[in-house]
C-alpha positions as CSV (number, residue, x, y, z in Angstrom):
1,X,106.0,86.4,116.6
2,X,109.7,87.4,114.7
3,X,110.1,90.2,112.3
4,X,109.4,88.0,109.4
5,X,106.3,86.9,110.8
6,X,105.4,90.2,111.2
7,X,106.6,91.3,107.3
8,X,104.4,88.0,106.3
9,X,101.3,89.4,107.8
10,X,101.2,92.5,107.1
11,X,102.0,91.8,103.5
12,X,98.9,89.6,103.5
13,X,96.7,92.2,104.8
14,X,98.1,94.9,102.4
15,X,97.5,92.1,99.2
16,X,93.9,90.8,100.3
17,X,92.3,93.8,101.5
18,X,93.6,95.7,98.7
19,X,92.1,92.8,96.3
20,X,89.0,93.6,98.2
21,X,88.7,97.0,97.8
22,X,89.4,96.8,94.0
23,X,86.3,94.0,93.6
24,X,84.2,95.9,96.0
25,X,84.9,99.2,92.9
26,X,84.7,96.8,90.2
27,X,81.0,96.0,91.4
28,X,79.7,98.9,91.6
29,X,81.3,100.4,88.5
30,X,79.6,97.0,86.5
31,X,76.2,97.7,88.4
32,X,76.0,101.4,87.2
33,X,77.2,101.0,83.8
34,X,74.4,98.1,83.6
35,X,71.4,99.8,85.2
36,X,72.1,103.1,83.3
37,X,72.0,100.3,79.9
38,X,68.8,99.2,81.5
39,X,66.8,102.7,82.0
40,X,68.3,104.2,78.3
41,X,66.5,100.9,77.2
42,X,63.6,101.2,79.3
43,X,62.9,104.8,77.9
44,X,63.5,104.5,74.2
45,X,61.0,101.5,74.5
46,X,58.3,103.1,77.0
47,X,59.3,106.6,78.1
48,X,56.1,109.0,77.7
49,X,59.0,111.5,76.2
50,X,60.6,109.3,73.7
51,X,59.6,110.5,70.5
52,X,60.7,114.3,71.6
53,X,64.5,112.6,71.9
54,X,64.5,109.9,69.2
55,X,68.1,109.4,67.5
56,X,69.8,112.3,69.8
57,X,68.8,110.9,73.3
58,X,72.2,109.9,74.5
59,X,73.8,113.1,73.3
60,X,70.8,114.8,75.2
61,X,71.8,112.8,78.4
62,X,75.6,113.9,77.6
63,X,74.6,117.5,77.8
64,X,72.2,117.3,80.3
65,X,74.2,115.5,83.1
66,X,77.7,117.2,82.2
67,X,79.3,114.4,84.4
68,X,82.9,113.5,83.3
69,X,83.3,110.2,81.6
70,X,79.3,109.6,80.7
71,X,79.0,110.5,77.0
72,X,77.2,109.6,74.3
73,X,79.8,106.3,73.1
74,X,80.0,105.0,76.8
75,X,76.1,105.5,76.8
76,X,76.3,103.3,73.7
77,X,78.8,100.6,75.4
78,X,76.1,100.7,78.6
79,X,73.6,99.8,76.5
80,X,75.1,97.0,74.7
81,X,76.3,95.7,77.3
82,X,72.6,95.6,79.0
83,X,71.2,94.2,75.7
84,X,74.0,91.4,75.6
85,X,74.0,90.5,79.3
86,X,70.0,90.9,80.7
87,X,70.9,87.7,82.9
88,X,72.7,90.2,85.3
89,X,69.6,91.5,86.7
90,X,69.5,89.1,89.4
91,X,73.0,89.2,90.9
92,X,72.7,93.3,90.4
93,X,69.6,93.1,92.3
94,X,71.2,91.4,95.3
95,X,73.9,93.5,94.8
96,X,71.5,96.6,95.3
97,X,69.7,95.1,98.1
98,X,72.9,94.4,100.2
99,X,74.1,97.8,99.7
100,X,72.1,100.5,102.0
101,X,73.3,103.6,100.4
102,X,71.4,102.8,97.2
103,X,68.4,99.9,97.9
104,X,66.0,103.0,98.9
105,X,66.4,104.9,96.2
106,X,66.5,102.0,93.5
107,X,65.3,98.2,94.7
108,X,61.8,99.6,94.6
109,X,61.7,100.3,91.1
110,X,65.0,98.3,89.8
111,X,63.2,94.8,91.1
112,X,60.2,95.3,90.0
113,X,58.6,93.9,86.1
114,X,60.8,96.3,84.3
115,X,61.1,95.0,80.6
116,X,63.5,93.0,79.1
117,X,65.2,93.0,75.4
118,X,66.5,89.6,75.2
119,X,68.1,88.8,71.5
120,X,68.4,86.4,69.5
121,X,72.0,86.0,70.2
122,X,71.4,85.3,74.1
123,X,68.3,82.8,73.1
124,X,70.9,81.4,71.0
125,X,73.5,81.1,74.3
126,X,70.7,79.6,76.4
127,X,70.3,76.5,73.8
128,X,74.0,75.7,74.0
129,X,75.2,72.8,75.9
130,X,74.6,73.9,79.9
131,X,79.2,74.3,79.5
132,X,78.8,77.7,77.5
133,X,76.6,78.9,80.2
134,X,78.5,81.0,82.2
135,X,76.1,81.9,85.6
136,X,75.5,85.4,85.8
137,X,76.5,85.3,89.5
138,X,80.0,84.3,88.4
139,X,80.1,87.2,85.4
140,X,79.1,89.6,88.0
141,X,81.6,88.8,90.3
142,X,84.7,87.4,88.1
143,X,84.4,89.7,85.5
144,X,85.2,93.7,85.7
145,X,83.4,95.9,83.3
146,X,86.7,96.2,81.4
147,X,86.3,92.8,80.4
148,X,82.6,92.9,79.9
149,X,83.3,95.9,77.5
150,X,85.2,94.0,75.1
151,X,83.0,90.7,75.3
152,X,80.1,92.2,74.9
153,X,81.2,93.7,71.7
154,X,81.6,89.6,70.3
155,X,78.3,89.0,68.2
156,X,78.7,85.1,68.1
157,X,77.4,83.9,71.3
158,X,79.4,80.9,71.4
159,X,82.1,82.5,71.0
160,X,81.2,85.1,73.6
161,X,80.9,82.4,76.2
162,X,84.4,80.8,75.1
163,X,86.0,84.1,76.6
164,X,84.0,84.6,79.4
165,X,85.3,81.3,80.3
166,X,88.9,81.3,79.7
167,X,89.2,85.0,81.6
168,X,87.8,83.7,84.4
169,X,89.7,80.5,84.1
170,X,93.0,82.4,83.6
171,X,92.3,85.3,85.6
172,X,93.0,87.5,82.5
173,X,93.6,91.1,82.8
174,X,91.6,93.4,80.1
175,X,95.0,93.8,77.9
176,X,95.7,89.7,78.0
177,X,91.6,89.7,77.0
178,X,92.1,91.6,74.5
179,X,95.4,90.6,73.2
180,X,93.7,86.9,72.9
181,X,90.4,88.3,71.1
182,X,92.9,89.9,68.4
183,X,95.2,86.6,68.2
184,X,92.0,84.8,67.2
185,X,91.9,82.4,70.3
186,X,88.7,81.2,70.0
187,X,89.5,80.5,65.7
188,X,92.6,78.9,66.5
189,X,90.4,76.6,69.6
190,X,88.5,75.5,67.3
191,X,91.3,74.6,64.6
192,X,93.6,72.6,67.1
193,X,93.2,69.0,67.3
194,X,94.7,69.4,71.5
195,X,92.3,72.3,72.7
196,X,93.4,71.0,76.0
197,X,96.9,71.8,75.1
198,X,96.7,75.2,73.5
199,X,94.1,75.8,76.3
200,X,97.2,75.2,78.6
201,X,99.5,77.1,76.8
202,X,97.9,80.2,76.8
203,X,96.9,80.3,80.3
204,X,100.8,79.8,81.2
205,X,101.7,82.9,78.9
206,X,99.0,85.0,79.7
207,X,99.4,88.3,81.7
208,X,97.2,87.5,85.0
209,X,94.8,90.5,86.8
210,X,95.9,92.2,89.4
211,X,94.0,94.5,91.4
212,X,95.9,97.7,90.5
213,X,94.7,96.7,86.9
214,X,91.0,97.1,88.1
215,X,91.5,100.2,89.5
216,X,93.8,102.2,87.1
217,X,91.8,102.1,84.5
218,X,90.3,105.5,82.6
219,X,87.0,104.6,82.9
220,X,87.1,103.7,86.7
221,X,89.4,106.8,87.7
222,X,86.7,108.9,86.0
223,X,83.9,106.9,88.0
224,X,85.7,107.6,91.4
225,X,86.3,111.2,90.4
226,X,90.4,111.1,90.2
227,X,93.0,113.5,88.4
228,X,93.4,112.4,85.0
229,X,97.1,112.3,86.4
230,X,96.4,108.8,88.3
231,X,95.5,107.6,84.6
232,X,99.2,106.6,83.9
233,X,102.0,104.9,86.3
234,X,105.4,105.9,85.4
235,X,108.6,104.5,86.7
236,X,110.7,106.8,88.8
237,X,113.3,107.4,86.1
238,X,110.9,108.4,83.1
239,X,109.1,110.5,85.4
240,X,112.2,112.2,86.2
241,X,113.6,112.7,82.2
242,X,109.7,114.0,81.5
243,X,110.6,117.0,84.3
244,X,113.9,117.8,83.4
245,X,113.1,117.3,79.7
246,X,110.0,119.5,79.8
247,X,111.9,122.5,82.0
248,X,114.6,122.4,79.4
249,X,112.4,123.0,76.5
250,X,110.8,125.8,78.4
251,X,114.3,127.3,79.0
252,X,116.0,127.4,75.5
253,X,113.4,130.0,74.6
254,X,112.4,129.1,71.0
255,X,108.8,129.8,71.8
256,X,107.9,126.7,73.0
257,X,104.6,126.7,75.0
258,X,103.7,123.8,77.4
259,X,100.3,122.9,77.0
260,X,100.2,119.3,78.5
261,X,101.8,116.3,80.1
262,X,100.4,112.7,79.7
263,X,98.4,114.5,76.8
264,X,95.3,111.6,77.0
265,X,94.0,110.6,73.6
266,X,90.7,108.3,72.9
267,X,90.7,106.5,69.5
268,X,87.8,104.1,68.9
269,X,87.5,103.4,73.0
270,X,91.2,102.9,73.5
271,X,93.2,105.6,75.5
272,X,96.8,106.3,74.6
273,X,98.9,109.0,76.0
274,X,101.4,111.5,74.3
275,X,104.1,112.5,76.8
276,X,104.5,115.9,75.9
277,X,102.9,118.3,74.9
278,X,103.9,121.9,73.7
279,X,102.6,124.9,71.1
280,X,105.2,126.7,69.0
281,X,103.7,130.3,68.9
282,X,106.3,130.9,66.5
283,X,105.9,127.6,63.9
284,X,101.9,128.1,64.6
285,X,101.8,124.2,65.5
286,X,101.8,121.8,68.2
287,X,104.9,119.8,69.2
288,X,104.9,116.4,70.4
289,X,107.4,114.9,72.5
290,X,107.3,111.0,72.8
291,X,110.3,109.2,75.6
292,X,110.8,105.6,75.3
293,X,113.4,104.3,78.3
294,X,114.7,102.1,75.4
295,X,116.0,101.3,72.2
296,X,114.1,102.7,69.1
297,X,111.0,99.8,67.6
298,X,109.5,101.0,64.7
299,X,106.5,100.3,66.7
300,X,107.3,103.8,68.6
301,X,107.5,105.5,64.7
302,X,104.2,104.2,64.4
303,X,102.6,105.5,67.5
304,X,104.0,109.2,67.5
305,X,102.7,109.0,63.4
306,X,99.4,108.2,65.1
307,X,99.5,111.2,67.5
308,X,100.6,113.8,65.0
309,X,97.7,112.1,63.1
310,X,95.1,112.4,65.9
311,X,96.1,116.1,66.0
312,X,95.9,117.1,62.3
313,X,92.2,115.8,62.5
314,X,91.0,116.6,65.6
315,X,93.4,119.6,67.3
316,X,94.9,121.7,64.6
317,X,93.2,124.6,63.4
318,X,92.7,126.2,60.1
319,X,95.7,128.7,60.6
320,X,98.3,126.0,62.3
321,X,100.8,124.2,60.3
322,X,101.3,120.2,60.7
323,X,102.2,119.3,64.3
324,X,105.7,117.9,64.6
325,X,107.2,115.0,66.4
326,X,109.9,114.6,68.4
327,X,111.1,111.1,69.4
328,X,113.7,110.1,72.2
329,X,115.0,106.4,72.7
330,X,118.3,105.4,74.7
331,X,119.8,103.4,71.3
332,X,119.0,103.8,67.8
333,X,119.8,102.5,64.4
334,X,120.1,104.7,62.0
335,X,118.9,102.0,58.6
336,X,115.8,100.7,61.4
337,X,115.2,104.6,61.5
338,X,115.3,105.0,57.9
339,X,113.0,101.7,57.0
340,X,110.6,102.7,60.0
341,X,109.7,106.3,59.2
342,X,109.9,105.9,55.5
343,X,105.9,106.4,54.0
344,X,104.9,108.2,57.0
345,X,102.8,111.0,56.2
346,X,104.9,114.1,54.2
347,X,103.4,116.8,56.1
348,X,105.1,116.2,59.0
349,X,107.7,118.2,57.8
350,X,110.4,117.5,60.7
351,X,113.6,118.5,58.9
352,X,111.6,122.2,57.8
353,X,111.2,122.8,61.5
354,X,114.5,121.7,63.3
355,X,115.7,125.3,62.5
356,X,113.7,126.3,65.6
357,X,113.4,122.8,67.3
358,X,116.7,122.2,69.9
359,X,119.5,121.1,67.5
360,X,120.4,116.9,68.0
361,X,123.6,118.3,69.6
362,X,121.6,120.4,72.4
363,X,119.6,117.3,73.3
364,X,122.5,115.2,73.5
365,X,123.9,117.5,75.5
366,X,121.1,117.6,77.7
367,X,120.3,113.4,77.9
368,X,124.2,113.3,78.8
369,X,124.6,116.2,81.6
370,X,120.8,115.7,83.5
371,X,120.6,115.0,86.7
372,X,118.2,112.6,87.1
């Protein structure tokens, strides 16, 4: 064996056993999230209790079990995604029954006649032509929860099975998924006289999975118990700009107050992160500080709008003023500025503020002199 034999193998083992271990997560992350669809069903249909909880069960679970990540919306997506996909019984089953830690305390009850809400929808599926039939073993094992999440939310089940078949085809990760749902793939299938062609197309454009996309991913961080931190990957040089940027607005001494870092933000199941954070005890409002290692998009406008937004909704309180945004890029237009920010909401106030905020000449200064 030579070196490069040597680099060649151990690169293998890193790659496949690290696929491994991602799969092996992915598993059991789809196997909880589907049993605990299966018992919320079980007991609004049969539990002796029911009628105590009605409407407010999965708020009552939410209180009662306290455990990070489990709330009443992903309680909601659980049990969708039990009511969409009942088929996955089976290949859960012999998942549960391989696994030792867990077959003693659930094959007993899990494989025995518990009852089954089968729509119309999946009745639907099972009359299709035996191609839209995606086997369950292959949804279980091809298809993360991530992407189960976002099928499972498709009410045509034709058009359900369409996706479960191109993801697995493609290999999709759960942004290319989704990214396809909203580009009306499916739609546009049906409209093109060469599916085979389109079919083609978009699995040579799309954005394959990789196993670091199974595992960095809120909802499975929060299932293995990991620092919010791991949420986000940053390149070395961003991280480094977020430190020195976030000690120098401590330093000037205008009253800023840090309050977070990779500030994580749900919106209608979607996280998205703020990069800074900070309360001005002397402006009574929060301050948001966004860094893009690039040129200004008006896409970026848009997204600090949508924090400042989220916060004036959700965060402010009755005695704070409108939180204020502060956006860095490397390169900027000034008339792309001006077109991008115009109609954003007045009460962000910016210019009113900048009497306190750093002064564009301080920042400069700073972006030009860091050592990153």
């Amino acid at each position: 064996m030579d070196f490069e034999a040597l680099v060649k193998h151990i690169s293998t083992i890193q790659s496949t056993l690290q696929a491994q271990a991602a799969h092996a997560v992915n598993l059991a992350l789809t196997a909880r999230n589907w049993l605990m669809g299966c018992y919320i069903v079980e007991f609004e249909q049969n539990g002796e209790d029911r009628a105590a909880y009605g409407e407010q069960l999965l708020k009552k679970l939410e209180q009662r079990l306290n455990v990070k990540g489990l709330n009443e919306r992903r309680f909601r997506e659980f049990r969708r995604l039990y009511l969409v996909y009942p088929q996955l019984k089976e290949p859960i089953a012999q998942y549960i029954l391989a696994e030792s830690e867990i077959r003693h305390t659930l094959s007993a009850e899990f494989t025995g006649p518990i009852r089954h809400t089968v729509s119309a929808e999946l009745q639907s599926v099972n009359n299709q032509p035996s191609e839209w039939n995606t086997q369950a073993d292959r949804l279980f094992e091809r298809l993360p929860y991530s992407h189960l999440k976002f099928i499972s939310k498709i009410e045509n089940p034709v058009k359900r099975a369409f996706y479960e078949m191109e993801a697995i085809r493609g290999c999709w990760s759960a942004r290319e998924l989704e990214r396809q749902i909203n580009s009306l793939y499916y739609e546009r299938s049906g409209l093109s006289k060469n599916k085979e062609a389109l079919s083609a197309l978009v699995q040579r454009q799309a954005m394959p999975l990789q196993p670091k996309d199974i595992i960095n991913t809120p909802v499975t961080l929060e299932f293995l118990g990991l620092n919010d931190r791991a949420l986000v990957t940053e390149n070395d040089l961003e991280q480094s700009i977020l430190d020195n940027l976030q000690r120098f607005l401590l330093e000037m001494g205008h009253g800023f107050c840090f309050e977070a870092r990779q500030k994580r933000i749900l919106i209608d199941g979607d996280y998205f992160f703020a990069d800074l954070v900070f309360y001005h005890r002397i402006l009574k409002c929060h301050v948001i500080v966004e860094l893009k290692i690039d040129k200004f998009r008006h896409e970026y406008a848009s997204q600090l709008n949508l924090y400042l937004n989220y916060f004036k909704a959700e965060v402010m309180q009755p005695d704070d003023n409108p939180p204020v945004g502060i956006l860095l890029c490397t390169e900027k237009g000034d008339t792309l500025v001006k077109y991008a920010t115009a109609g954003l909401d007045p009460n962000i106030f910016v210019q009113k503020y900048m009497i306190e905020l750093p002064t564009e000449e301080e920042i400069k200064k700073f972006i030009s002199t860091a050592n990153y």
